[in-house]
N, C-alpha and C positions, 0 to 999 in steps of 0.2 A: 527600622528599615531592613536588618537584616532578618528580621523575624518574617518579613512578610516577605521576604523574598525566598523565608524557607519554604512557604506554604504556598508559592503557585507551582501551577503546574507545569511550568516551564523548566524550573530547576529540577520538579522531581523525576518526569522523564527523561531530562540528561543524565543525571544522574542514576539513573536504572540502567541508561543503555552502558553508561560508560566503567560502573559496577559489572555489569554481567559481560562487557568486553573482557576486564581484566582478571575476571574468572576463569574464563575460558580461554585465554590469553595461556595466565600461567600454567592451568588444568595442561594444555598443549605440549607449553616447553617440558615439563615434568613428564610427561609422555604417558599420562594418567587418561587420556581420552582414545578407545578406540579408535582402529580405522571406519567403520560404519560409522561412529561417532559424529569425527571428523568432514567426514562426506553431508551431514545435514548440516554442517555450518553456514555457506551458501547457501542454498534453500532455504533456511529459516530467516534471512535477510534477504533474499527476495522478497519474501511474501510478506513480511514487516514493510518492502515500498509497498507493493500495491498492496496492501490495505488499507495502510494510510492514504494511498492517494485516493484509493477507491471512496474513505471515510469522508473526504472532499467534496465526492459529489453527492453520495448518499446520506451520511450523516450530516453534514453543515450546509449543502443546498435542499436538501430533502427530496434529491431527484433518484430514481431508482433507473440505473443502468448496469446493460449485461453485456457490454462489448470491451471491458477492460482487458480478454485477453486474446481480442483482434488488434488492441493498440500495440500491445506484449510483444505481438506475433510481427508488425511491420517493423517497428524498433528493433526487435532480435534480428531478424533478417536483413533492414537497412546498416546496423550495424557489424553484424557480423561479415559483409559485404566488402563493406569498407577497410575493417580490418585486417582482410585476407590480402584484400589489395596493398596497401601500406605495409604489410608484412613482405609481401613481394618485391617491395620497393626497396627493403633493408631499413625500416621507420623503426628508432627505437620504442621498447613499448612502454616506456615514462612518456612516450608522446603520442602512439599511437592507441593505446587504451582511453585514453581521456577524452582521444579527439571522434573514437567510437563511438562513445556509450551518451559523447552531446548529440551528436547524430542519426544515433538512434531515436533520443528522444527530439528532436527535432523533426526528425521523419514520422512519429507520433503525431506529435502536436500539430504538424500539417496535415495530417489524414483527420483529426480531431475535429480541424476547422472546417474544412471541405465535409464533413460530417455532419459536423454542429451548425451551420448555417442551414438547413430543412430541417433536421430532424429536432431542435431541442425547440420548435414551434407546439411540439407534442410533448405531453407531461404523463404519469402515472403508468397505467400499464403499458400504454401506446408507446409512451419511447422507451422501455423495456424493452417489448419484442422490436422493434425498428432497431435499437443497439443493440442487441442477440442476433438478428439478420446477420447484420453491418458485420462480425464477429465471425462466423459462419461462412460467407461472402468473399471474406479476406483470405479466409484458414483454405476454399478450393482454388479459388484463384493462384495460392502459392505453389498448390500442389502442382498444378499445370502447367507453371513456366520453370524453363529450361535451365536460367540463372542462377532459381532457387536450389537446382537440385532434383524438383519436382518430386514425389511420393516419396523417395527413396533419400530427401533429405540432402543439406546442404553439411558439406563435408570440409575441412581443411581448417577451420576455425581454431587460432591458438587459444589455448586453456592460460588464459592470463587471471581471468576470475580467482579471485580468494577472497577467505574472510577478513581481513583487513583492510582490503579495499572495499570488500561492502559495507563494513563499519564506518568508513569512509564517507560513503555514500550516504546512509542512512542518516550519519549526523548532519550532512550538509541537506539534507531533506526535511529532516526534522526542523532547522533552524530556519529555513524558508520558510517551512506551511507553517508554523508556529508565529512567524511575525505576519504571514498573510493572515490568519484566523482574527489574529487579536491586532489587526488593522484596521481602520476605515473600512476598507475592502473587506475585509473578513464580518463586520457588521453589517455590513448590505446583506451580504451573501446568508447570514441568518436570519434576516429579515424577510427576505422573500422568502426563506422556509417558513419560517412562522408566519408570513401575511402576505403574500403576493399582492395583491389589490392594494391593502395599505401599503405594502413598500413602492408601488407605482404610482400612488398619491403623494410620497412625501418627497418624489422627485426622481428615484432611484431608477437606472437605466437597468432593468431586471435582464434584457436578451443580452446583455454586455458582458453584466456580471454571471449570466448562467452559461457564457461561451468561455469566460475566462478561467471558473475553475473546472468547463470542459478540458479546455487546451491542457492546464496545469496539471490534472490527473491523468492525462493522456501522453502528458510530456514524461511523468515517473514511472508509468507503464512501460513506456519504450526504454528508457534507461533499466529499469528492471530485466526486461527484455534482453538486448546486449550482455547484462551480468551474467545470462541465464544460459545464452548461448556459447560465451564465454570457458562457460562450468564443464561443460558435455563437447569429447569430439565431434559427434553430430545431432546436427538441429533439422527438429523435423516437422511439419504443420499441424501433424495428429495431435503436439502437447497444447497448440492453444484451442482446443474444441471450446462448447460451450460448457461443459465439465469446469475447464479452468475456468471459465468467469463465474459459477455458482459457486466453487469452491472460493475465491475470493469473497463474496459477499456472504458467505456464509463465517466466513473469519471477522468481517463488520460488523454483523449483528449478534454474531458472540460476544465481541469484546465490545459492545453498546455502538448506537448509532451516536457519532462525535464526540466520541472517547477516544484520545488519541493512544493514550495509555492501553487503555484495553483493545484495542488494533493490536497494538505490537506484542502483548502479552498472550494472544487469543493466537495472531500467526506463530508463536513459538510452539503453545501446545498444539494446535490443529496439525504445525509440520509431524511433530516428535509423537503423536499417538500412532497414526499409525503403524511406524516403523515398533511404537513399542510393544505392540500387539500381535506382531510380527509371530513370536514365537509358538502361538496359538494356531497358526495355520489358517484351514478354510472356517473360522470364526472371526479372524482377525475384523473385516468389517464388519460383519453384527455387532459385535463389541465396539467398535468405533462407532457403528450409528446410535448404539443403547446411549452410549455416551453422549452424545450429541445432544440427544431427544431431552436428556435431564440437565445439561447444563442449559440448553431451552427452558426449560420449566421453572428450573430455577433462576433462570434473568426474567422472567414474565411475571414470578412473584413478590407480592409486596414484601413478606417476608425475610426477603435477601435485600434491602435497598439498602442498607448499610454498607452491604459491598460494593452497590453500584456507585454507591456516593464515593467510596471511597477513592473508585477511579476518576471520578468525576472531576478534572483542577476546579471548575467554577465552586463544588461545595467546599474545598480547603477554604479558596479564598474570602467563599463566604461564611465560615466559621472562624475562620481569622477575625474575619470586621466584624460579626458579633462578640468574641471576647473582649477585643480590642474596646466595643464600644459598653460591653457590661464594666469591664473595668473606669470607663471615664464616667460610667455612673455611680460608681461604690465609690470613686474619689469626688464626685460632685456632693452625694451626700455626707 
């Protein structure tokens, strides 16, 4: 039992996150880490949620949507909102960060639904640009009201954000979608990726389960969101363009579609190249896109599928249950 519980995938991305915490944990107190360093720690745990949650929709329902950072964008500004209020109030922030960053996503997840009831009628490229609009939509409309701040940005926001608390977060995220994936729920939800038609013949409520992990990735968006706004004195509509949601999904399909592992592995480097290219000047993004273009090449080829396997939890575990069962054959004969 404990053998097999080395090789799913459950344990070994707890254990990667909770390894590379106490890395960069100690790396900190020892005072071994820049300040620039420091500065992407946040960052690189944001984008660790929304890939994962983006992974949700794209990789384990097989829906391709571009609006993940219009959900970002209402969550960061419903939250930060709220914040500022409670801050005003004299709310400690053991209570008022918390009561945030739910509210954030709360505020998500209700723009999600009121979303997701027309638009996920539409599949493939159509509800791409319909959630790219949607995305777009949100980012001018913020700009125009008064409350947000408008162009010029919403301003006053405490810097309660840190990396401990997004490690926080991400663990309590991770242990969510990880019991939704490999639930009931999380089996529908690959079924209508692999067979829509057959998953509506063997009973399966497909518009339920395709609203539900709408909501749920729109719910970590927004939480994202709040962390983000949190980070920076001022929050401003120009970061959720549609920029931010290609750059998201561009971290998915790096790090495999429904690879959870390779989400969070994929948001670490996509944060930390550019900043390390930095020193290169006006090459620095040609060199980030060369990059790109070849780690492309290399997840398209068969060549490399050892690595991909090896992000993969399903092929531990199904390497495990062929050992497991080579062995009760060498003892049967």
């Amino acid at each position: 039992m404990k053998i097999k519980k080395l090789f799913t995938g459950n344990f070994k991305i707890y254990s990667f996150m909770v390894i590379a915490f106490l890395v960069v944990f100690v790396l900190s107190q020892m005072g071994l880490l820049s300040r620039h360093a420091s500065s992407l720690l946040v960052p690189i745990c944001i984008n660790i949620i929304l890939a994962v949650s983006l992974n949700l929709n794209v990789g384990f329902l097989g829906e391709l949507t571009l609006g993940h950072a219009g959900f970002m964008s209402v969550g960061a500004y419903g939250g930060c909102l709220l914040s500022i209020a409670l801050e005003a109030a004299a709310v400690p922030v053991l209570i008022r960060f918390p009561i945030a960053m739910i509210f954030g996503g709360l505020v998500a997840a209700a723009f999600s639904v009121v979303i997701g009831i027309p638009v996920l009628r539409l599949k493939g490229d159509y509800l791409a640009i319909v959630t790219l609009a949607f995305g777009e939509i949100i980012r001018s409309v913020i700009i125009n009201l008064n409350f947000t701040g408008g162009a010029a940005g919403l301003k006053g926001t405490p810097q309660d954000s840190n990396y401990i608390i997004c490690f926080v977060v991400i663990m309590i995220m991770l242990f969510l979608l990880l019991h939704l994936v490999n639930s009931k729920h999380g089996r529908a939800i690959t079924a209508i990726r692999d067979n829509r038609i057959a998953a509506e013949a063997c009973g399966i409520n497909v518009t339920y389960y395709r609203l539900l992990t709408f909501v749920v990735a729109a719910f970590f968006a927004g939480v994202a969101g709040v962390l983000y706004g949190h980070n920076y004195s001022i929050l401003t509509a120009g970061t959720f363009d549609y920029n931010k949601s290609i750059e998201i999904l561009v971290i998915v399909v790096l790090g495999g579609m429904g690879s959870i592992m390779g989400s969070i592995i994929s948001a670490i480097v996509i944060t930390i190249l550019p900043e390390a290219f930095r020193a290169v000047g006006d090459y620095r993004m040609l060199i980030y896109a060369i990059v790109l273009i070849i780690v492309m090449i290399v997840n398209a080829s068969d060549r490399f599928i050892w690595l991909k396997d090896l992000l993969n939890p399903k092929y531990q575990i199904n390497r495990f249950r062929n050992q497991r069962n080579a062995k009760k054959g060498k003892e049967a004969l």
